[in-house]
C-alpha positions, 0 to 999 in steps of 0.5 A: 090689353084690358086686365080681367079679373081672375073671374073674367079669365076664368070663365074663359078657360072654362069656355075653352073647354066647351068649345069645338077645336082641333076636331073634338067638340069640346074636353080637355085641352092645353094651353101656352103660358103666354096664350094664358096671360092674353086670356088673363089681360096681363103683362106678366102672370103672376103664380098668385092668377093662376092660383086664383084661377084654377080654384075658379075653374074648379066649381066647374069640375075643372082641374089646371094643370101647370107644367112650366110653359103650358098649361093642362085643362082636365075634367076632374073625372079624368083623374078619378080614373087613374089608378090607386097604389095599394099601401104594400106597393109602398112597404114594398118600396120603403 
């Protein structure tokens, strides 16, 4: 498997993203760790890819997410539409 720079594999991520699958025409989706290393052409993906990648993807208003052995691609609209605690919320708990 060729090795891609951290530019290669993220172009594709963000290809991924536009990309019609599972019924949907594109949006966010998530990803394997191992499927994310294919995708990267490495043997072993290091923290320090990923990292690399995700600052990348993010000139495309994409976020990844990582949660252990998977991976979550978002919008970075998607997270502006989660709530704001309000600051009494947290004197209320301190």
């Amino acid at each position: 498997m060729p090795t891609k720079n951290t530019d290669e594999a993220a172009a594709l991520i963000v290809k991924l993203y536009k990309k019609t699958f599972e019924g949907k025409r594109n949006g966010p989706y998530k990803i394997t760790r191992d499927q994310l290393r294919r995708l990267a052409g490495r043997k072993n993906l290091q923290n320090t890819i990923v990292y690399e990648i995700s600052a990348i993807i993010s000139d495309d208003g994409l976020f990844l997410i990582d949660n252990d052995d998977e991976f979550y691609i978002v919008h970075i609209d998607v997270l502006d539409q989660y709530r704001n605690v309000p600051d009494e919320i947290i004197d209320d708990l301190l």
